[in-house]
N, C-alpha and C positions, 0 to 999 in steps of 0.2 A: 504265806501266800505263794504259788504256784505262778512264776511270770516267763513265758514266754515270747522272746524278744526278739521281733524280724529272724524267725528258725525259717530255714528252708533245707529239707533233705532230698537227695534224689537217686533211684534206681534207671540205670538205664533213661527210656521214653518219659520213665514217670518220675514225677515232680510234687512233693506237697510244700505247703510255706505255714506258717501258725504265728499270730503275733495278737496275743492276750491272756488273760491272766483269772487264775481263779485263788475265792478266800479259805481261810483256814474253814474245817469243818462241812465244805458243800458235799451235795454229790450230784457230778455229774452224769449225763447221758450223753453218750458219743453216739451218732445218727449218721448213716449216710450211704448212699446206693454202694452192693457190693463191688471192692476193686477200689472205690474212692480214696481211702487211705485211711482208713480209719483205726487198723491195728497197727499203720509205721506210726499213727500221733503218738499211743501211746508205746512203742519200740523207740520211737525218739525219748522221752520223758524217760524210762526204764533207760538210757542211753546204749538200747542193742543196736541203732540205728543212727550216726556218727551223722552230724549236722554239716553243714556245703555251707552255714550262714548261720548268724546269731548266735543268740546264747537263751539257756533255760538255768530259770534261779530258782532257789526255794528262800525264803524269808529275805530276800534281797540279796544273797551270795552267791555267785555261779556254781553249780553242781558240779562233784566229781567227775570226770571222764572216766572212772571206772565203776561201772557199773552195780558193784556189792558194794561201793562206799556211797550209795544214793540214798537218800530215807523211804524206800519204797519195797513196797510186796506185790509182787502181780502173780496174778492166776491167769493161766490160760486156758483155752477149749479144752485143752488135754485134763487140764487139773494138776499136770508136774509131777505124778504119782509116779515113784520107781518099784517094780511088780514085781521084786525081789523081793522088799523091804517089808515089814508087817504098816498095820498103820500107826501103832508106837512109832516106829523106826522112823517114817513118813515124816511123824509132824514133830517127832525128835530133832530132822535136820535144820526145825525154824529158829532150835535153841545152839545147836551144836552140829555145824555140817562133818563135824568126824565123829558124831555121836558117843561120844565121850561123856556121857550125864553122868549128874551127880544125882543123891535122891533126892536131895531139892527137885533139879531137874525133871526127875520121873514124875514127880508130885505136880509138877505144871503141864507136864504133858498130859496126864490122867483129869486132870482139872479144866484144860481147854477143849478136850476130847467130851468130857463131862457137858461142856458149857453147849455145845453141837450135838446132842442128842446121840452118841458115840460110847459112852459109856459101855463097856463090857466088851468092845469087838476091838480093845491094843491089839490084840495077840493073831489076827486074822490079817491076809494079804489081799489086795485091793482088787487082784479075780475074786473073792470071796463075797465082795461088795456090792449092790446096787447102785445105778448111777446116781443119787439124790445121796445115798452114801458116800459116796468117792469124792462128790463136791463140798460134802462136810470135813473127810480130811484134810482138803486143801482150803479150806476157810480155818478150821483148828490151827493150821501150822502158820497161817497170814496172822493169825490172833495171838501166837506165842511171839511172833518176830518184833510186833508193837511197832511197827513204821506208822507216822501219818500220813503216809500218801498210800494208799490201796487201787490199784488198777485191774480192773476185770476183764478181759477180753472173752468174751460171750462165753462162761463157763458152765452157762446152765445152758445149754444152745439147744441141744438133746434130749434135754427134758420134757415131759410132756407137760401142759398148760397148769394143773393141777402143781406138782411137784416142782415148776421154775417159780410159780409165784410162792411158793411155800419156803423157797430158798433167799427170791430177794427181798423178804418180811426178816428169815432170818440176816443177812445182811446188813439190812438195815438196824437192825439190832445192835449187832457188832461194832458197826462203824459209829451209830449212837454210844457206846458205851467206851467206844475208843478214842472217840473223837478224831478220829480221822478224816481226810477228804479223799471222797471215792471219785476215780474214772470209771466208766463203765461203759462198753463197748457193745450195741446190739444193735440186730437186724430188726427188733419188736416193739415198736411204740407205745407197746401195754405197760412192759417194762421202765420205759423212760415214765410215764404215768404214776406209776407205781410207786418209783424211791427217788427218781430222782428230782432236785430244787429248780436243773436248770437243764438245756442241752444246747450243745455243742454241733453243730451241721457243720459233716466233712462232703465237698462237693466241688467239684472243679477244681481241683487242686489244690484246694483251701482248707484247713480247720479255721472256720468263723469263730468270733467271740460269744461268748454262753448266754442266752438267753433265756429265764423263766418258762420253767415244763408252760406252766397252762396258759403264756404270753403264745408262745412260738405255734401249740395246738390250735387256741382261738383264732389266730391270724399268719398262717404259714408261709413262708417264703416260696414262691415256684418251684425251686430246687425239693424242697421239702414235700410238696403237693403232689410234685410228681413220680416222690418217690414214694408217697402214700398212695398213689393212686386216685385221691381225690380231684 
């Protein structure tokens, strides 16, 4: 479990606070008017974003302050893609950030690459790639790394309607077979519909505690309403 305890972080003016907890295996949706705070929740959690207050535990121990010692993958808008690198090389660094493989190694890379529908394009650089592509390398390398905590920061953002739901089906695949619990960060309520068990309303400062996708839709909180525009 995922328990965040009286966190409050702050930039400047702005201020967010989080105090609640999610279970092994969910996946969340992170929801909330743009500017609310919804990629420092998850910059706090990934610890890029150093807490003013509280503390965040994963199975009841307080987390690392350094950040690569955290049990987490996150993908961001960009995708993390370095445009040097082939997409071997890419989703090599989930195994080995000096890319030092072994052919074990290779063999898991070609096999995750396999599992994303990437087959045959190691050898090609991520200009080469379409954007539904580029978001399979950076899902490949989050699958080689085996964290259970996975956080999305609206990675398919870009995407057009067709090709974002074709990515969060796959997704959901992933984290089902991984078992992991997903953050997930969007602008798109189709998306929270789609994969996720529960959501998370960032608003007034706050990251609220997770309430059931088809609870929160049925009966919305103002904050929510009007950010839907209903």
């Amino acid at each position: 479990m995922l328990t965040i305890e009286n966190a409050r972080t702050g930039m400047g003016d702005f201020a967010l606070s989080a105090d609640l907890s999610v279970g092994d295996g969910r996946r969340v949706a992170v929801l909330g008017p743009s500017g609310a705070g919804k990629s420092t929740l998850l910059a706090m959690i990934a610890g890029f974003q150093p807490l003013t207050e509280g503390v965040i535990k994963w199975q009841g121990v307080k987390m690392s302050d350094d950040p690569a010692d955290r049990p987490i993958s996150i993908v961001f808008q960009d995708n993390n893609l370095f445009p040097h690198l082939t997409v071997a090389q890419n989703v090599g660094l989930g195994v080995r950030p000096d890319l030092r493989l072994t052919s074990d190694d290779r063999k898991r890379v070609a096999a995750a690459l396999a599992r994303v529908g990437l087959a045959g394009k190691e050898a090609r650089k991520p200009a080469q790639l379409s954007g539904g592509q580029i978001a399979r390398v950076a899902l490949a390398r989050v699958l080689l790394r085996d964290r259970p905590l996975l956080l999305l920061d609206e990675p398919f953002g870009a995407l057009g309607p067709a090709l974002r739901t074709e990515m969060l089906e796959l997704v959901g695949e992933l984290v089902a077979e991984t078992k992991a619990t997903l953050w997930m960060v969007s602008h798109n309520p189709e998306d929270a519909r789609l994969l996720s068990d529960e959501v998370i309303l960032v608003e007034g400062g706050r990251a609220h505690a997770p309430v059931p996708t088809a609870r929160i839709f049925e009966h919305p909180p103002d904050a929510l309403r009007d950010y839907l525009g209903g």
